[in-house]
MARDO-378240 format. One record per atom (N, C-alpha, C): x negated, y, z negated; residue in one letter. Coordinates in steps of 0.05 Angstrom, whole numbers, plus 5000, padded with zeros to 4 digits. Last residue first. Example, Ala and Ser with C-alpha at 12.3 -4.5 7.8 and 13.67 -1.06 7.14 Angstrom:
! MARDO-378240
474349554858s 472749794857s 474250014843s 473648864844a 475449104844a 473649344844a 
END
This chain:
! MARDO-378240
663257826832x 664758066821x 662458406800x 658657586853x 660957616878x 662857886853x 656457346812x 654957586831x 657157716844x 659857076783x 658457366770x 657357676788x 661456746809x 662156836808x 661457196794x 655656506816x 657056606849x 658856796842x 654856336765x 653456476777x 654556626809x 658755886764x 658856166747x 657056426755x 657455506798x 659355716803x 659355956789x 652055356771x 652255516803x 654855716811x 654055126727x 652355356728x 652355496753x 657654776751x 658554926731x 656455196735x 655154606819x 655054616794x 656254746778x 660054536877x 657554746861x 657854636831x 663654246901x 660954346913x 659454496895x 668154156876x 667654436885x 665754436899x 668453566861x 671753776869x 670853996881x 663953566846x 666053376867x 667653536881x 662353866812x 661253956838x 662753716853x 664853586763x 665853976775x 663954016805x 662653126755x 665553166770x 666853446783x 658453286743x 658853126758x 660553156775x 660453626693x 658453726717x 658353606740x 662853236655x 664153416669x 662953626697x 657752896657x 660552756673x 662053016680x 654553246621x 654653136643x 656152966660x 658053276580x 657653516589x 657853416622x 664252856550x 660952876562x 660653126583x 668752936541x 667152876515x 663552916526x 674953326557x 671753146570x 670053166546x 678853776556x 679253466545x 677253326553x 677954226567x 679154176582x 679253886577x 674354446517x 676854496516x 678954366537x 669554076527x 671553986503x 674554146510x 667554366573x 667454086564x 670454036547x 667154806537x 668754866557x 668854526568x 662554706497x 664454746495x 667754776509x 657854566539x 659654306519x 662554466503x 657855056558x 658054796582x 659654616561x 659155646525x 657355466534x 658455226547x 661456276541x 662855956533x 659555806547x 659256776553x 658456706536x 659656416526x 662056846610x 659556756613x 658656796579x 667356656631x 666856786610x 664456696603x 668056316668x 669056726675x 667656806662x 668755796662x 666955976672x 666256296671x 674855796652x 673455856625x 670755946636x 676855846706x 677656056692x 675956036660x 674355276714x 673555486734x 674655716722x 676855006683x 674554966672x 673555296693x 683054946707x 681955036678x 678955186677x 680954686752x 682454986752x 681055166736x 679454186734x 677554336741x 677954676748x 684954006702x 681854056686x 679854206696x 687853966760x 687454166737x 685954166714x 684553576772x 684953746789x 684853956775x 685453106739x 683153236751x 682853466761x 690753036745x 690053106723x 687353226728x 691052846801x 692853106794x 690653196763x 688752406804x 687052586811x 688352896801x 690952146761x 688752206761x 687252406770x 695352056796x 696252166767x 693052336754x 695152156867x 695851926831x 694652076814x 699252486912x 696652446893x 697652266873x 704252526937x 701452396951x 699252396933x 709152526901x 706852826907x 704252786923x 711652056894x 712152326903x 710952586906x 708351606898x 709351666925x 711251966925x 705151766853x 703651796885x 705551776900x 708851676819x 707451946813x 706952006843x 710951176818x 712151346824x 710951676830x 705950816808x 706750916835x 708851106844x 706051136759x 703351096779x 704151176801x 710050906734x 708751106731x 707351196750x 709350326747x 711350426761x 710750766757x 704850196710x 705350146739x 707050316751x 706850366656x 703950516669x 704550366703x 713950456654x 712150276651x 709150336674x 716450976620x 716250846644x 713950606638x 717251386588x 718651226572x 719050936598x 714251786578x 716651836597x 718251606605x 711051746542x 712751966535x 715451986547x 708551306558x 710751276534x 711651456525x 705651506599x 708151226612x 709751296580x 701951926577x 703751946594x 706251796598x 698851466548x 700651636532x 702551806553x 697751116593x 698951006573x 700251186560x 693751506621x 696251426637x 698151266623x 692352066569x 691851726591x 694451666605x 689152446525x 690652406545x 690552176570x 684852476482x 686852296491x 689052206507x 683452946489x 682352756499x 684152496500x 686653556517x 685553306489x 684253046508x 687253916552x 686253966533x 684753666514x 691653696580x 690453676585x 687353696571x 697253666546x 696153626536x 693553566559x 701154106580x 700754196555x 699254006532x 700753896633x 699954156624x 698254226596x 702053416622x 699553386628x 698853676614x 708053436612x 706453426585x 703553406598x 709453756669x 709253856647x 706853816606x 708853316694x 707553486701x 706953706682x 713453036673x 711452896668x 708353126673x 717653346689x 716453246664x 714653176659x 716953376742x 717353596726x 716353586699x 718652836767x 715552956763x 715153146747x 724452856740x 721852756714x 719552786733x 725953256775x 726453346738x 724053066733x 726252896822x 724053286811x 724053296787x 728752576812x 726652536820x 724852726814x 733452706811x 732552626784x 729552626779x 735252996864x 734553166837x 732453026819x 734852496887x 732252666895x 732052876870x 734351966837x 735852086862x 732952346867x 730551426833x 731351596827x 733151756857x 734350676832x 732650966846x 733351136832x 735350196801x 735950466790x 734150686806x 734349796829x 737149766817x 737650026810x 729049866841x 730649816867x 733749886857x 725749976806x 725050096837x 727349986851x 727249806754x 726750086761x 726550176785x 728349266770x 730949406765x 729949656764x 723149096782x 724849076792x 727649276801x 721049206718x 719349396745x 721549326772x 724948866695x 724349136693x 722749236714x 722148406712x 724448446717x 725248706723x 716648336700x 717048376718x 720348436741x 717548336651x 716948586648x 717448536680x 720047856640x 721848076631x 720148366640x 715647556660x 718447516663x 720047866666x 712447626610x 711447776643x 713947746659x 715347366564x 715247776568x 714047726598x 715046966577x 717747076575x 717347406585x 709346776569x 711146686596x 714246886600x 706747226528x 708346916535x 709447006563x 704947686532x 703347486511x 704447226525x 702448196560x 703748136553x 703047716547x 696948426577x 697748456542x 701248376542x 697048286636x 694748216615x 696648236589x 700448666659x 700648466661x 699748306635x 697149226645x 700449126629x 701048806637x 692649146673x 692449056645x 695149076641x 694449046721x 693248776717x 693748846682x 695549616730x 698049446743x 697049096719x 691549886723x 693849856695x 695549656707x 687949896758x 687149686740x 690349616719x 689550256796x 690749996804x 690149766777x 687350736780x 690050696765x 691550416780x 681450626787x 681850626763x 684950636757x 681850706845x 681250436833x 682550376802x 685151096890x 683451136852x 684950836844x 687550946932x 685551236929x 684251326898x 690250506932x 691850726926x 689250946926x 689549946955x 687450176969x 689350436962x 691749536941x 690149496946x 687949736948x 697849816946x 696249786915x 693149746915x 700150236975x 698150076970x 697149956947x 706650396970x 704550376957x 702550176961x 711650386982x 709450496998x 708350566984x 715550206938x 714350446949x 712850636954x 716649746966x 718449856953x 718350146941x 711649426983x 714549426989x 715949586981x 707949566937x 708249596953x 710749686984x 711249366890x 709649656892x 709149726927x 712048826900x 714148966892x 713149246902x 706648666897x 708248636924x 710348786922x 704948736842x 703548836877x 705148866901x 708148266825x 709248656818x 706448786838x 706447886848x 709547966855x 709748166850x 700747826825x 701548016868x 704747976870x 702747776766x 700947986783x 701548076818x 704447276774x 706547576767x 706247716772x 699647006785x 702446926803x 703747186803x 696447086743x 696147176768x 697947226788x 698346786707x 699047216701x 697647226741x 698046296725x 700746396718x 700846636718x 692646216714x 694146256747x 696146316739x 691546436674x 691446536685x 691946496713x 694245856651x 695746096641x 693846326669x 693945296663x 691645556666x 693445736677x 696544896632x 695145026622x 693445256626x 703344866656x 700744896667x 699245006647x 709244756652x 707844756625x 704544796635x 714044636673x 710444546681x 709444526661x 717444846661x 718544646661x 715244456662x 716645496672x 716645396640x 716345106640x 716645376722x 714245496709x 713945306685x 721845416731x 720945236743x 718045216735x 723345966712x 724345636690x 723245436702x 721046266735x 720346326714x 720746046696x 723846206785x 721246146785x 719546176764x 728946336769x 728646136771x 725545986771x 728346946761x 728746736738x 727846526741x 726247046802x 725047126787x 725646906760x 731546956833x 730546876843x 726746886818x 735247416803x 734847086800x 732446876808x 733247846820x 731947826792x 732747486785x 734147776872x 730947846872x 730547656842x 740247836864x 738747616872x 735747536877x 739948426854x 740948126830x 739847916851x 739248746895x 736048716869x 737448406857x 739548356953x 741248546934x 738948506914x 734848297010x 736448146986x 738048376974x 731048557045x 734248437046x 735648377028x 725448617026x 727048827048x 729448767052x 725548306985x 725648596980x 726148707002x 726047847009x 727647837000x 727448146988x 720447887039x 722547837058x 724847997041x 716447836999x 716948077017x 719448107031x 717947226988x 719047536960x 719047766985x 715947027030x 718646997023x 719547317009x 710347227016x 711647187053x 715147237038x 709946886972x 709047196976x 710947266989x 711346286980x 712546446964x 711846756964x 707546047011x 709346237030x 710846437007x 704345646979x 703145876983x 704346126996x 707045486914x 707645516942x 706045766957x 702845206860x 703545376880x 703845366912x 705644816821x 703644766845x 704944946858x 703544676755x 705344866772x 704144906798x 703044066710x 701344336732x 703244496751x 701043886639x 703343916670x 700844066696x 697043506603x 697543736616x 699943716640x 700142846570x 698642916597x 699143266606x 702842926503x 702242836529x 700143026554x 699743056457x 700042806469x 700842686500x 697443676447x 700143546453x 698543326460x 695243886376x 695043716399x 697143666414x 701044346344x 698844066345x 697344046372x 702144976321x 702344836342x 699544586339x 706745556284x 704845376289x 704145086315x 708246196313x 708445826306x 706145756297x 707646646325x 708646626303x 710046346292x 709846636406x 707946626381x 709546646355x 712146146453x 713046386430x 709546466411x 712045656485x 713345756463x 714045886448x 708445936529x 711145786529x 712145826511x 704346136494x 704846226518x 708046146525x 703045776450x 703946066446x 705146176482x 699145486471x 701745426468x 704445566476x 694845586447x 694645736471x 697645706483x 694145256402x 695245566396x 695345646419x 691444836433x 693944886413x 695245126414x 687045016441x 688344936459x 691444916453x 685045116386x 685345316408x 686745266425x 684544586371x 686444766361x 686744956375x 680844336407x 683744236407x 685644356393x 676444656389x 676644686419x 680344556427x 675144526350x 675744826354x 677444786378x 673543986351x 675943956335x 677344326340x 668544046378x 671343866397x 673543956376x 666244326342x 667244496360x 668544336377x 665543976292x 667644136290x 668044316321x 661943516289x 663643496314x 666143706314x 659643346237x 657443456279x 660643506296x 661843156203x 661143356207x 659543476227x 668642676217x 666042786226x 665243026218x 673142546199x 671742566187x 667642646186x 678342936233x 676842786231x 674342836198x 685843076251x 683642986227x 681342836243x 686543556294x 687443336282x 684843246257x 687644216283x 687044036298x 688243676285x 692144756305x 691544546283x 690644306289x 693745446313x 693445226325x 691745026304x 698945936311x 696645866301x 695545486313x 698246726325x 700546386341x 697646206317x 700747406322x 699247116313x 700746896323x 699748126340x 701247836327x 699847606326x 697948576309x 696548406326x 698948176312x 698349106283x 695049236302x 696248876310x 701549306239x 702749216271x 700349216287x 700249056193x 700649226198x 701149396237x 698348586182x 697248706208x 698448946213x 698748266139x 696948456129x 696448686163x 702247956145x 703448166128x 701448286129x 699247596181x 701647716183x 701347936171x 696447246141x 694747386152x 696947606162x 700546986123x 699047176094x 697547426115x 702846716159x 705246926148x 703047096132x 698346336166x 699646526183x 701746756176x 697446136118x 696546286121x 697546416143x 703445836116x 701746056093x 699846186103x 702345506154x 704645806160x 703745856136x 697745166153x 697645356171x 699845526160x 699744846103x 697645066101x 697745326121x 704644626131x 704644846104x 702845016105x 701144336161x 703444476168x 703944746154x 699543946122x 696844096142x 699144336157x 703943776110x 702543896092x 700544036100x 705043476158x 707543626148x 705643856123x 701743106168x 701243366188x 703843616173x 698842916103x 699942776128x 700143106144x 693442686070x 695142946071x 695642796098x 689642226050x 692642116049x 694842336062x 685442476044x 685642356064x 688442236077x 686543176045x 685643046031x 686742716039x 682143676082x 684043436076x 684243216057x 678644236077x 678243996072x 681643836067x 677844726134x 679444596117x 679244356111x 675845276178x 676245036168x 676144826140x 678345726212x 678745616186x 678245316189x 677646176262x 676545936246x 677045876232x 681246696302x 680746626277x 679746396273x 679846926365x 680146716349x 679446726321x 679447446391x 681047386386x 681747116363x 673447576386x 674947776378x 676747706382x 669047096364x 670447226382x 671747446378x 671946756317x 669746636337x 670346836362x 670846916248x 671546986268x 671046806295x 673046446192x 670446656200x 672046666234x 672546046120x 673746176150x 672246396160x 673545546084x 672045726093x 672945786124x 677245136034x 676245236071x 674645486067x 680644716007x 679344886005x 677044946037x 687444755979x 685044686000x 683444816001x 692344895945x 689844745934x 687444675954x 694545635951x 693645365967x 691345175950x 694046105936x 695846035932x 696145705944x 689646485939x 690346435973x 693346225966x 686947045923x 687746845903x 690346745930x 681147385960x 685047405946x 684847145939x 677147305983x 676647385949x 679647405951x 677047046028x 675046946016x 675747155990x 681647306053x 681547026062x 680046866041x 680947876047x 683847776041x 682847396036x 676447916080x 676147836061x 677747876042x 678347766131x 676347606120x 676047636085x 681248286140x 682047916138x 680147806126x 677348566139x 680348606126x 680648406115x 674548456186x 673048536150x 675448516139x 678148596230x 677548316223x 675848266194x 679949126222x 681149046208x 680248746211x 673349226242x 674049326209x 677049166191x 673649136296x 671649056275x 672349056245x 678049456316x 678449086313x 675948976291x 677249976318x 678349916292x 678249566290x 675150016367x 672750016341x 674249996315x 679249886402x 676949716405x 675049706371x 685950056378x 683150126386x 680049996386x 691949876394x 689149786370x 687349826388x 695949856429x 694750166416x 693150066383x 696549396448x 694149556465x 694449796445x 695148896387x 696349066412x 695249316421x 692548256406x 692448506401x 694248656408x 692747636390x 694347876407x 694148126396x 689447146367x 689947326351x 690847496386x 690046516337x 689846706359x 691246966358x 686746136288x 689346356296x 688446506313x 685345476278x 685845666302x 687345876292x 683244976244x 685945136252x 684845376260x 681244326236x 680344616241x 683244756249x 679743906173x 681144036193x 680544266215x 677343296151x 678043566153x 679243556174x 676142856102x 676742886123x 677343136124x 671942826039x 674642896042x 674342966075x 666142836033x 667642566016x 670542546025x 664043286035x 663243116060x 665642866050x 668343906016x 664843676018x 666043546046x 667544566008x 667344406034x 667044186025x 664945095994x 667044905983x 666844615989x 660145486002x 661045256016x 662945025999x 658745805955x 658645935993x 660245786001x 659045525919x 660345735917x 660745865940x 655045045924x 658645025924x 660445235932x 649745295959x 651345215940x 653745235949x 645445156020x 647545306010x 649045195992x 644044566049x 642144876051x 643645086027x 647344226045x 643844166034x 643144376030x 651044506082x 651244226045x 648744246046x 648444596136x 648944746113x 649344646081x 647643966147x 645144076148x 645744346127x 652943806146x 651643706126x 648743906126x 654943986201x 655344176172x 654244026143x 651044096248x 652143876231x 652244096211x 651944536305x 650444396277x 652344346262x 654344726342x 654344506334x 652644326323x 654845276351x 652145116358x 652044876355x 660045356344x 658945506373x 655545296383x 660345146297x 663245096325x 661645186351x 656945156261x 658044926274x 659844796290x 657145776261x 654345626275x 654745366284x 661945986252x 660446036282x 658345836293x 661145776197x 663645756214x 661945726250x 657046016182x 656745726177x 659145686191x 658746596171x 655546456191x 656846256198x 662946616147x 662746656173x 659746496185x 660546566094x 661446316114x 662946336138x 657047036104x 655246766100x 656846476107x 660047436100x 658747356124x 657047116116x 662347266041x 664147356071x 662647256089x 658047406009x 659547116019x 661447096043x 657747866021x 654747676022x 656447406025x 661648086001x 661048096020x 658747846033x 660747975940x 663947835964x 663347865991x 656048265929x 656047975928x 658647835942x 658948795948x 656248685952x 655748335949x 662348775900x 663348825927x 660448675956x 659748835857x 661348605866x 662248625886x 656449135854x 655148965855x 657148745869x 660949575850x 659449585876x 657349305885x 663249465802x 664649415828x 661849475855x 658449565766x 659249355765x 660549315789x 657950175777x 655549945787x 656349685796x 662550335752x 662250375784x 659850235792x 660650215706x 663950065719x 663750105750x 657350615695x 656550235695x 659350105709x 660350975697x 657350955707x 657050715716x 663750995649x 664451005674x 662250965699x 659751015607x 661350825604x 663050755638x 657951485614x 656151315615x 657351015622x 662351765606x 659251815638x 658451615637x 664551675552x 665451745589x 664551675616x 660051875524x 661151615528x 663151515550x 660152395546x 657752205548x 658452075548x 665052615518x 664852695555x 661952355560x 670152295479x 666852405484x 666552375507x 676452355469x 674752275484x 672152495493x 678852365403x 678752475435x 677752345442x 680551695421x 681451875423x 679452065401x 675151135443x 676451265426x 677551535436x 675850715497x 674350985490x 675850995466x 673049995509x 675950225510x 674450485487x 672849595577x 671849665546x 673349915540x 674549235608x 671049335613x 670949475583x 678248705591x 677948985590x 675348975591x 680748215596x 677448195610x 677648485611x 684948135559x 685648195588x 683948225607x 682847975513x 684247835531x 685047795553x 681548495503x 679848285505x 680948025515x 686748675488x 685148835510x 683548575519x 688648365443x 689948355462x 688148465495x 685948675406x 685148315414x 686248235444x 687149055408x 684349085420x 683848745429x 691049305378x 691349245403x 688949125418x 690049515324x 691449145327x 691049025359x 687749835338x 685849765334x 687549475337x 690350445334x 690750155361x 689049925352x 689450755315x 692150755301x 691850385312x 685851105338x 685450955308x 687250815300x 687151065408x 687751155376x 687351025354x 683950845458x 684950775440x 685151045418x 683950795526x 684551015513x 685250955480x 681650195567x 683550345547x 682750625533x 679650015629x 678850115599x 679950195599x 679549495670x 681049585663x 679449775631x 678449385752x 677749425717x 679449545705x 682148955792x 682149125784x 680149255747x 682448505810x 680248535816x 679448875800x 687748245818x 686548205800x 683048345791x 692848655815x 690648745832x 687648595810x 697248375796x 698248475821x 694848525828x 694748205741x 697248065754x 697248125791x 693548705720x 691748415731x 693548185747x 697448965713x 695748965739x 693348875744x 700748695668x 701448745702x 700048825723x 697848775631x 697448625645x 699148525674x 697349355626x 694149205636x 694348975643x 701949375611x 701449605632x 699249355649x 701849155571x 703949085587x 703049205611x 698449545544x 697249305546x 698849115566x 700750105541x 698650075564x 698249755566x 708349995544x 705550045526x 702450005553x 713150375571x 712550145574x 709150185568x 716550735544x 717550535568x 716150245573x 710450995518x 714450915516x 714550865545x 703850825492x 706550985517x 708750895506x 699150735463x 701150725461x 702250965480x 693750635507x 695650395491x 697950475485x 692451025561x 693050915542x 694650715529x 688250775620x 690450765610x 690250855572x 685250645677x 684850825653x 687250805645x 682950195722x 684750285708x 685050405673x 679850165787x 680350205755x 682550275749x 682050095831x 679849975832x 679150025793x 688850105860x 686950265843x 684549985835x 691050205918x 689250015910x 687750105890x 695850645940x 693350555942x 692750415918x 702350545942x 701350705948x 698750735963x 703450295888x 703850065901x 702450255942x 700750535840x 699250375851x 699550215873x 706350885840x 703950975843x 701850815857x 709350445809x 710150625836x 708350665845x 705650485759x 706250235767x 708150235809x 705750915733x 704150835749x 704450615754x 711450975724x 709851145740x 707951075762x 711050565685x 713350495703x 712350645723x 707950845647x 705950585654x 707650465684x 706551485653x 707751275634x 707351015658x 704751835674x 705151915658x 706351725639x 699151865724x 701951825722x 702151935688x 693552005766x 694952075744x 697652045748x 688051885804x 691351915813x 692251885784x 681452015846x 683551995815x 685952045823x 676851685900x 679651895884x 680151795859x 671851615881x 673551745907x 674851925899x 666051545847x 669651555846x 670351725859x 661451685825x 662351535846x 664751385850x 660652225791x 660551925780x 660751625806x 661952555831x 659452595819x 659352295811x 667752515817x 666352395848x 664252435845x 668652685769x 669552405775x 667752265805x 668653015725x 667153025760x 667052735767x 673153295682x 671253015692x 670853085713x 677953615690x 675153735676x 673453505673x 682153435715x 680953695725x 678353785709x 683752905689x 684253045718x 683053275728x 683252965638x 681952715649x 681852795681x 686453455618x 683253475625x 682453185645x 691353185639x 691353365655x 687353405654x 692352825600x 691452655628x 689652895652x 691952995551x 689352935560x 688852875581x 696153415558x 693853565557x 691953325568x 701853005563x 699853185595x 697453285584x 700652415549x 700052575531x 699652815554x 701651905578x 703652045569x 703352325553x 696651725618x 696951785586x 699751975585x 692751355662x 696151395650x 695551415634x 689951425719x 689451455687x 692251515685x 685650975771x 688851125763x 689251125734x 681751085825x 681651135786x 683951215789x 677750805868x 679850935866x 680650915832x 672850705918x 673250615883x 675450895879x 670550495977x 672150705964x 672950595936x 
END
C-alpha cells in the first residue's frame, strides 16, 4: 500500500491535487490532504505516509521543517516539494533532505504523471529488495539453528549487506517467545510475523549490534547477535529489553513476550545448542512472569513429584470441604509447584487439567470424559493451554471453583442466563462466527463452565442446541424452492454446502434436496 499526504495551505490547489489527479491509476492507495504542516503532522500519526507532497511556503510551520520532521519520524518516507519562483533559496535545503524532486507552481498534469510514476517504481523496488533481505536472513537464521550449518558456509555464500555477522566477534542467540492471544486468528500470525521482521531488518533499531533475525516456528523469535568480546551479560541485557519492549509496542494486543539469552560462544556450527539454551530460558516465563528477560539457570532443573492419590483426595474434598478450603488447598499445591520449578510445564497444565475435570464432574454431573460432543470437551484443555504462567492456571482454576461451588446459580438465576445465552444464539445463529468463545464472552463465563453449565441445565451442550436450530432454520428456508443450497448454507451460518447436507440428513434422515422435495409433494 503507498499512501500520499499533500499539504498546501492554498484550498484551490490542495483541493485539485485531491479530486482532479487519478492518483490510484498512478499506483497510489490513498491521498490524505492537510492544510498546514502542524495538520499534517496529526494526520500522519493515523497512517504511514509513503510520500510526501508538500508546499514550501506555509505559516505555522514551512514545508522544509515540515520535510524534516518526517524524515525524522518516517525515514523511508519520499519527499517532493511544491515550489514557487519565489523558493528557489529553498531548494538547497530540499536537497539536503534526499527530496525525490520538486514541481513548479502551477503544476503541469505530465510532469506530475511522470514524476509521480517513477516514485511509485522507486518504493516498490525498494520494498522488493527489503523484502529479499527479510527472507534471506530468515533463511540463514532457520538453516543454522534447525540444520546446523556452519554459518561460515553462509560468510562465503552471501554479502555484508544480507549478513552483518562476522566470525572475529563471539555471539549470541536470544529467544522471544511469543503467547498468542486466542482472539489472533491463525491467518493473521503470518502477516503480523512480516510485521516484525521487518520493523527488525529496515527500522533504525537504536543498538550498536549487529544481528540478523527470523522466525523458528510460530512461536519463537531468533536473533542472533554479534558480541563484542569484552560485552558482559548486563549489556547483552540491554539489548534483549530493547528489543523486547520494540517488538512489544508493535503487538498491538495479538501476543505477549518473555525473552531468552544464551550464553556466549565463539562457535559458528553450534548456534542450535546456543537456540536451544535461550528457549529454555524464556520458557521461564512460566514461573516468573512474561515481559522478562531470562539467562541459562545454573542450577540443576527441580522436579514436582506427583502424588498419585491427590485426584482421590480433591474428589473427596468437593464432596466435603467448604469451597475456601478447596481454594487453599489449590494454593498450596500451586506454591509447592512454584517451589520445584519442574521444567515439563506440560505435566504441570496437565495436573490443572483433571483438577478442573474433576471439578466438572463432581460438581456438575458432568462427564467430561463422555459429555456427547468431543468437540466441547476440547475447550476445557484449550482455556487451560492459553493460559501462560503457573499463576494464571492457578487463578483460572480458582475461578471455575468459586463459579460452581461459592456462587451457584439459584434456580431463577439459573433460567435468566440459559435465557440469555439462548437468546444471543438466536440472534446470532446466522453468522459464522458464532462459537462457544463468543458465547462464554458475552456471558462473561469461562468456555468450561459455559459448557457444563449449558448441559447440566437443558441435557444438551451448546453444540448440539446450536445445531439443532440451524437445522429448524434451514427446514423453513427449504420452503422456498427458488433459495439455492449455498445460499441457505450461508444464511444459517455454514461456509460449506456439503457439511451442511451432511449434517441436515443427521438430524433428519433426508437430504436438503430430499426434504424439499417431500415437502413440495406432501403440500
Amino acid at each position: 500500500m503507498i499512501n500520499l499526504m499533500i499539504v498546501d495551505d492554498e484550498e484551490t490547489t490542495r483541493n485539485s491535487l485531491m479530486e482532479l489527479v487519478p492518483w490510484s491509476d498512478w499506483g497510489i492507495t490513498e491521498a490524505h490532504s492537510a492544510e498546514n504542516g502542524i495538520a499534517a503532522l496529526a494526520l500522519a500519526e493515523k497512517f504511514k505516509p509513503s510520500i510526501l507532497l508538500t508546499d514550501i511556503r506555509m505559516p505555522k510551520m514551512n514545508g522544509i521543517e515540515l520535510a524534516q520532521r518526517f524524515r525524522n519520524l518516517y525515514p523511508e518516507c519520499e519527499i517532493v516539494f511544491l515550489s514557487g519562483f519565489s523558493d528557489k533559496e529553498y531548494l538547497k535545503s530540499a536537497i539536503q533532505l534526499h527530496a525525490v524532486d520538486y514541481l513548479d507552481k502551477p503544476v503541469d498534469m505530465e510532469q506530475l504523471k511522470t514524476l509521480f510514476i517513477a516514485v511509485v517504481k522507486k518504493i516498490e523496488h525498494a520494498a522488493t529488495q527489503k523484502v529479499d533481505i527479510q527472507y534471506r536472513r530468515e533463511e540463514i537464521v532457520v538453516d543454522v539453528i534447525c540444520n546446523k550449518t556452519d554459518l561460515s558456509v553462509w560468510m562465503d555464500r552471501v554479502d555484508s549487506g544480507i549478513l552483518p555477522l562476522t566470525a572475529s566477534e563471539p555471539f549470541r542467540v536470544y529467544t522471544f517467545l511469543f503467547n498468542w492471544s486466542s482472539a489472533t486468528a491463525e491467518d493473521e500470525k503470518p502477516l503480523i510475523k512480516q510485521r516484525i521482521l521487518h520493523l527488525l531488518n529496515h527500522a533504525p533499531s537504536n543498538t550498536d549490534l549487529r544481528y540478523i533475525a527470523g522466525f523458528v516456528g510460530d512461536r519463537c523469535l531468533a536473533i542472533i547477535a554479534n558480541d563484542a568480546a569484552a560485552v558482559q551479560q548486563a549489556k547483552a541485557d540491554a539489548f534483549a529489553r530493547h528489543m523486547l519492549d520494540w517488538i512489544q509496542e508493535a503487538s498491538q494486543g495479538n501476543y505477549s513476550l518473555s525473552a531468552g539469552c544464551s550464553d556466549q560462544t565463539v562457535r559458528t556450527d553450534a548456534f542450535s545448542l546456543s537456540y536451544k539454551a535461550a528457549t529454555e530460558a524464556a520458557r521461564r516465563q512460566f514461573y516468573a512472569g512474561t515481559n522478562r528477560i531470562y539467562f541459562p539457570n545454573a542450577a540443576a532443573p527441580g522436579c514436582y513429584d506427583l502424588d498419585k492419590g491427590v485426584y482421590n483426595r480433591f474428589k473427596k474434598m468437593l464432596r466435603s470441604d467448604p469451597p475456601e478450603a478447596i481454594i487453599d488447598y489449590v494454593n498450596q499445591l500451586t506454591e509447592a509447584i512454584a517451589g520445584a520449578e519442574d521444567p515439563d510445564m506440560n505435566k504441570i497444565r496437565n495436573l490443572y487439567f483433571n483438577h478442573l475435570r474433576i471439578l466438572f464432574e463432581v460438581t456438575m454431573q458432568w462427564d467430561a470424559a463422555d459429555s456427547g460432543d468431543e468437540q466441547e470437551t476440547t475447550y476445557m484443555w484449550r482455556e487451560i493451554d492459553t493460559r501462560i504462567t503457573l499463576n494464571e492456571l492457578a487463578a483460572f482454576l480458582r475461578s471455575n471453583i468459586e463459579m460452581t461451588m461459592m456462587k451457584p446459580e439459584s434456580k431463577a438465576g439459573g433460567i435468566e442466563k440459559i435465557d440469555e445465552i439462548k437468546k444471543y444464539i438466536a440472534s446470532h445463529y446466522d453468522s459464522n462466527q458464532l462459537s462457544i468463545q463468543t458465547i462464554a464472552q458475552h456471558t462473561y463465563l469461562s468456555q468450561t463452565y459455559l459448557c457444563a453449565f449449558f448441559k447440566k441445565s437443558t441435557g444438551r451442550t451448546l453444540n448440539e442446541f446450536i445445531t439443532a436450530l440451524r437445522i429448524e432454520k434451514a427446514k423453513g428456508l427449504l420452503q422456498d424452492r427458488n433459495k439455492k443450497l449455498y445460499d441457505i448454507t450461508t444464511e444459517i451460518g455454514l461456509t460449506d454446502t456439503n457439511y451442511f447436507s451432511t449434517l441436515f440428513k443427521k438430524y433428519t434422515g433426508s437430504t436438503p434436496s430430499e426434504y424439499r422435495m417431500k415437502q413440495l409433494y406432501e403440500s
